[in-house]
SETIBA-288692 format. One line per 5 residues: their letters; for each residue y, z, x of C-alpha. Coordinates in Angstrom, 2 decimals. Layout:
residues N
a) Y,Z,X; ...;
end
This chain:
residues 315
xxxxx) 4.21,35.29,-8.21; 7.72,34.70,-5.86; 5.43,32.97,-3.49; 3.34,30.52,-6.26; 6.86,29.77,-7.65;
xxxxx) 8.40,28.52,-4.38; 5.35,26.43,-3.63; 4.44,24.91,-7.23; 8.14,25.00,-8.87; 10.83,25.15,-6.19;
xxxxx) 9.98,21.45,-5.07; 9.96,20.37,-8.36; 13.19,21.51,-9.13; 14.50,19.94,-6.14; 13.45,16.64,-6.67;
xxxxx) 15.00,16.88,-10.61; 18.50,17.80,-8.85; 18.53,15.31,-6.24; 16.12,12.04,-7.13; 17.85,9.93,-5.29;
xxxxx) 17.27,12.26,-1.93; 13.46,12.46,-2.91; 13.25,8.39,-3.07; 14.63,8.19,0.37; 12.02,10.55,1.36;
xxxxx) 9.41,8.32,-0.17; 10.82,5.26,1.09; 10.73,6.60,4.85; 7.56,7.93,4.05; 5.68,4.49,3.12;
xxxxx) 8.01,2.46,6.58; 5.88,5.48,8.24; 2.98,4.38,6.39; 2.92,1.24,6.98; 2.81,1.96,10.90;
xxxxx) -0.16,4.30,10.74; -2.00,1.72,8.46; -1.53,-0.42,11.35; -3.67,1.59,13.53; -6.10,2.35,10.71;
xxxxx) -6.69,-1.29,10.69; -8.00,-1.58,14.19; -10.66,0.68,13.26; -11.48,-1.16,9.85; -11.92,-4.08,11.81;
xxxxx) -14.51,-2.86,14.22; -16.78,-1.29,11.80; -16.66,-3.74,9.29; -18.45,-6.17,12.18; -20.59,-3.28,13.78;
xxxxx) -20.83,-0.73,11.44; -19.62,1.85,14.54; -16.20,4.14,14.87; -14.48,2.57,17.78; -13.38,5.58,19.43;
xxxxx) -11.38,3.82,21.86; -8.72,1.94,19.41; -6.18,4.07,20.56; -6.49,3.21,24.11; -6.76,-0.36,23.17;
xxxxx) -2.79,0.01,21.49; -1.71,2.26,24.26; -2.97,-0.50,26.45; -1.57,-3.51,25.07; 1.55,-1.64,25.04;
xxxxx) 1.48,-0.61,28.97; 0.58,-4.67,29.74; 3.49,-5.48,27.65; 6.13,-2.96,29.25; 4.42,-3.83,32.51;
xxxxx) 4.77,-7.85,31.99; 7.91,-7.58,31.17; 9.37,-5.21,34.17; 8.24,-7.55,36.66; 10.19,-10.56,35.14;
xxxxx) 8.61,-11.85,32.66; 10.56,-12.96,29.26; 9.40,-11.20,26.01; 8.14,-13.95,24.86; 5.57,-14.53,27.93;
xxxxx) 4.93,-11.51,28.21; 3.51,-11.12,24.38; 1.36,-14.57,24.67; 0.13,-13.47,28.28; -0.97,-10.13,26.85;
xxxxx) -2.65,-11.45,24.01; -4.56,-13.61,26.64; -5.68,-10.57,28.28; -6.41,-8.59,25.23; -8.63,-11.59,24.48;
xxxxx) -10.55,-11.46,28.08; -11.47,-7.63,27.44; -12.46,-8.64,23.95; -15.16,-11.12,26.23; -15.74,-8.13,28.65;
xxxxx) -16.75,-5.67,25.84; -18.90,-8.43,24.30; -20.89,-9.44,27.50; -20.74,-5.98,29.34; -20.72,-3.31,26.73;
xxxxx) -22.47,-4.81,23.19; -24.60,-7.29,24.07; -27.00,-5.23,26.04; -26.23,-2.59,23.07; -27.73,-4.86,20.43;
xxxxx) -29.80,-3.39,17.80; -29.44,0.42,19.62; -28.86,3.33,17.06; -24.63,3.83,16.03; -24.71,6.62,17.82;
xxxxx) -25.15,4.84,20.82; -22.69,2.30,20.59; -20.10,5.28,19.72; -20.87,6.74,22.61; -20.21,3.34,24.41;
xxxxx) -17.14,3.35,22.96; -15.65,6.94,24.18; -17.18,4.98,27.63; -15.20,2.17,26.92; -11.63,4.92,25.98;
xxxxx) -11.93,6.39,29.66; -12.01,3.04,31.33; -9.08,1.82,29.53; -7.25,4.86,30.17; -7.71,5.03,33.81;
xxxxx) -7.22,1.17,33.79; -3.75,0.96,32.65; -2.72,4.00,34.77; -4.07,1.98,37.54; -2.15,-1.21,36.58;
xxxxx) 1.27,0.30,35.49; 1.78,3.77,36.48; 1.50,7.02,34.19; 5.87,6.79,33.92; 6.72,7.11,30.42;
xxxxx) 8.12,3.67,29.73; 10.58,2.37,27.26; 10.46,-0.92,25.57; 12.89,-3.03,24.32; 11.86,-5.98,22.14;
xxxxx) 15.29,-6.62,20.33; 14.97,-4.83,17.16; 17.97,-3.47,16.12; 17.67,0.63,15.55; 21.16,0.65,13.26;
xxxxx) 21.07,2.75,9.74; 20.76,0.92,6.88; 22.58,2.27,3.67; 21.45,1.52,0.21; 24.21,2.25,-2.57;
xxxxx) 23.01,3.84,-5.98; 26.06,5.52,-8.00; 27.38,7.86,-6.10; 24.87,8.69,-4.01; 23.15,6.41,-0.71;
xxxxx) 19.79,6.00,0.71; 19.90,5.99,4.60; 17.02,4.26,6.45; 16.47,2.99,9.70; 16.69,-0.40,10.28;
xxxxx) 13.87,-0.40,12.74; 11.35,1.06,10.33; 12.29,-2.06,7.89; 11.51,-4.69,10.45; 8.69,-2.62,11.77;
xxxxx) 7.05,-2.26,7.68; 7.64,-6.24,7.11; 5.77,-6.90,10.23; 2.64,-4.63,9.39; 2.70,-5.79,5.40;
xxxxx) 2.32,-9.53,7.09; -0.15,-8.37,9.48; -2.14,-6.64,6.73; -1.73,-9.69,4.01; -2.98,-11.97,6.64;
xxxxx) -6.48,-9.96,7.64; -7.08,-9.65,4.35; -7.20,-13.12,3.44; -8.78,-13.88,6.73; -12.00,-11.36,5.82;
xxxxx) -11.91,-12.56,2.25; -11.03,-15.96,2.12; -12.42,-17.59,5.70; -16.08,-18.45,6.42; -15.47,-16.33,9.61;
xxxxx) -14.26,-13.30,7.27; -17.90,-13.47,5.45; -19.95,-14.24,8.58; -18.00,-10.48,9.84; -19.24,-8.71,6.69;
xxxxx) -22.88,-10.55,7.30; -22.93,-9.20,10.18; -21.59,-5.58,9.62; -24.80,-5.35,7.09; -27.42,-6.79,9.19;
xxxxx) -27.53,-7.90,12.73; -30.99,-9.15,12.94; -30.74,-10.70,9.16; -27.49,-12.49,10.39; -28.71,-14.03,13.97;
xxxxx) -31.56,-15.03,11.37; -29.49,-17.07,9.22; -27.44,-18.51,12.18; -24.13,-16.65,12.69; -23.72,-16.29,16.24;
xxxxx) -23.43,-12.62,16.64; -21.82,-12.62,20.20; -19.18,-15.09,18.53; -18.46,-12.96,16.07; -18.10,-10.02,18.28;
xxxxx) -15.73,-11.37,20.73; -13.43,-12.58,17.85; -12.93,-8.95,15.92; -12.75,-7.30,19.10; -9.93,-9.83,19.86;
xxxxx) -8.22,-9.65,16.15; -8.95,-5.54,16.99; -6.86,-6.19,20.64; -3.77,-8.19,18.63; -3.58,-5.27,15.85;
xxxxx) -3.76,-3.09,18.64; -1.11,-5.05,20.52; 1.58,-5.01,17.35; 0.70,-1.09,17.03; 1.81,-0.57,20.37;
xxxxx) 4.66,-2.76,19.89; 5.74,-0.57,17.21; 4.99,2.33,18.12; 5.83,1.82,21.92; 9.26,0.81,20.64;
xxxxx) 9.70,3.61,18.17; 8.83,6.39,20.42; 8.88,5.34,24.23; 4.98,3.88,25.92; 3.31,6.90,26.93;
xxxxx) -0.26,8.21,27.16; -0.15,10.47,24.48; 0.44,6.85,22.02; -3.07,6.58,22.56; -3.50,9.79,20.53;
xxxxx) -2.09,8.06,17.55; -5.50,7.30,17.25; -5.95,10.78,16.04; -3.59,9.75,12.34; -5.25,7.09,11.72;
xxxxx) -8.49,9.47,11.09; -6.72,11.26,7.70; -6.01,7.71,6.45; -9.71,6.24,6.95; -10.93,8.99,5.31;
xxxxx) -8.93,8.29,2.37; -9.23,4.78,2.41; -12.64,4.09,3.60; -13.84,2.88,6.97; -14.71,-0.63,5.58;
xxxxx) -11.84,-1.60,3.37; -8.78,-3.48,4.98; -6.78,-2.46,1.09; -8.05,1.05,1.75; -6.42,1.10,5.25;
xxxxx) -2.87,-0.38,3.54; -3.60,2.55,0.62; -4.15,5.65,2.62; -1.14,4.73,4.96; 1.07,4.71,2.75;
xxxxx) -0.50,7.95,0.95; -0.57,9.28,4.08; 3.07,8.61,5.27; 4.49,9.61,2.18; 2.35,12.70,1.48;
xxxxx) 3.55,14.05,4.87; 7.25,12.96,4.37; 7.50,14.90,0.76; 5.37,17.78,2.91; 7.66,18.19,5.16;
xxxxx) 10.97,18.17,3.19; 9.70,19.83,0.31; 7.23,22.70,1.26; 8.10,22.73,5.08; 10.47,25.47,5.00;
xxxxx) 8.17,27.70,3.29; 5.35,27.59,6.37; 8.11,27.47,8.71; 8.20,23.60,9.42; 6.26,21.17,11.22;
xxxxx) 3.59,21.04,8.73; 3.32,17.17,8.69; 1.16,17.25,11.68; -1.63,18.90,10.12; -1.07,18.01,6.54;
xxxxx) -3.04,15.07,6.76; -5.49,16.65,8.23; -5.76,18.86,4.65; -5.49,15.75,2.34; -8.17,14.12,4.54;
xxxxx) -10.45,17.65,3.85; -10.08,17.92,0.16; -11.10,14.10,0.40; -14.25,14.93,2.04; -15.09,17.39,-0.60;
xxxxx) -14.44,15.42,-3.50; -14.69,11.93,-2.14; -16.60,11.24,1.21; -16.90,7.90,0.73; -12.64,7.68,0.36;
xxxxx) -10.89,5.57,-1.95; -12.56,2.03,-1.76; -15.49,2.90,0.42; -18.64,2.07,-0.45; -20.99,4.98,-2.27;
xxxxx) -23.94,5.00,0.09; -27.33,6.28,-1.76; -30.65,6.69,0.32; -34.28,7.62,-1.04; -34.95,11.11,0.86;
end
């Protein structure tokens, strides 16, 4: 009964006492959000034009982030170095496209994620052989100074670098969306995603198509390690951020861009109030596999996530 009580009332309690303390929470928990709906959104991306899991997004941000860093330590100005790595993130998107899918065309999904682990490796061992496996820091001007809201008495505290970081990604994410829904490109992705065959039939140029998500995927990728990169140094364990944005697919659904923005910011938050809340009672750190338990209970209840699509097939 002592032990139900401290898990079920206890945090309850807390947050009665001290609201203003649990809005801070929430507030750093959907900045946090915001940044793993970031990742999730390279992923959405990909699969809504291929209908496969691109394993390798999170070599694709950790990447973008070592060109960046790398750019930028032999002399070039930040903002060179950002247009001259979105040129390059554009030439793999061609490289994947002529080397990788187009040969791949019409092969089972389980193929293409297969190419796609391939594809991880290669851009692993890549980047270490372009810029070194030093953990690098990077600097893109943000400021990093606490910003304090006033409310009575009390004060919320936040970082200023997770404010700038969440306007950023809300842009990004406003943006895709009304590219997929609103741009003849956006529906010819979606056409494609469906059908391959049905969509070279009707005359949307598949290999177009291709190169231009995988290039949208390398610029989301490119911000994410920007972020990221900046938040918490460019290393090779950011391309095992990756591994986050799995809770919040699962709870948004792998083909909805509002699903990615949604199970962000459940995720961020859910983890923040987690942590604070019920942390002390497992002995801390539980917001690394927390997500990981919201994603499960998901699955049991709701495979198909939030806004995915309920799939139904005659057996």
């Amino acid at each position: 009964m002592e032990i139900l009580t401290a898990i079920f009332v206890s945090p309850f309690l807390d947050i009665a006492s001290s609201p203003v303390f649990f809005a801070e929470v929430v507030i750093s928990g959907i900045l946090t959000g915001v940044l793993y709906s970031l990742v999730a959104l390279g992923f959405v991306l990909i699969f809504k034009a291929s209908g496969v899991f691109n394993y390798a997004q999170g070599a694709m941000v950790l990447f973008a982030a070592l060109t960046l860093v790398g750019l930028m330590e032999h002399g070039a100005p930040e903002w060179l170095a950002i247009i001259l790595t979105i040129a390059i993130m554009g030439a793999i998107a061609f490289v994947i496209e002529r080397f990788m899918l187009r040969p791949l065309v019409n092969q089972e999904l389980i193929t293409l994620f297969m190419a796609t682990i391939g594809l991880n490796f290669v851009l692993e061992g890549f980047g270490q052989m372009l810029w070194g496996s030093n953990v690098k820091a990077l600097d893109i001007g943000i400021p990093d100074n606490p910003f304090e809201i006033h409310i009575g008495t009390e004060s919320i505290l936040l970082g200023t670098f997770d404010i700038y970081a969440a306007v950023v990604g809300a842009v990004l994410v406003i943006s895709l969306s009304v590219f997929f829904h609103k741009t003849t490109i956006g529906r010819a992705l979606r056409a494609v995603a469906d059908d391959h065959q049905a969509a070279m039939s009707v005359g949307i140029p598949l290999r177009t198509i291709w190169i231009i998500v995988w290039s949208v995927a390398g610029l989301v990728a490119l911000v994410a390690g920007i972020m990221w990169g900046s938040k918490s140094g460019v290393q090779f364990s950011l391309s095992l951020i990756a591994l986050k944005a799995l809770p919040v697919l699962i709870l948004g659904g792998f083909t909805s861009i509002p699903g990615a923005i949604i199970g962000g910011l459940i995720i961020g938050v859910g983890e923040k109030i987690a942590e604070v809340y019920w942390g002390p009672l497992f002995g801390g750190a539980i917001e690394n596999w927390f997500a990981y338990m919201l994603a499960l209970v998901f699955l049991l209840f709701r495979p198909q996530g939030l806004f995915g699509e309920k799939i139904i097939e005659r057996v």
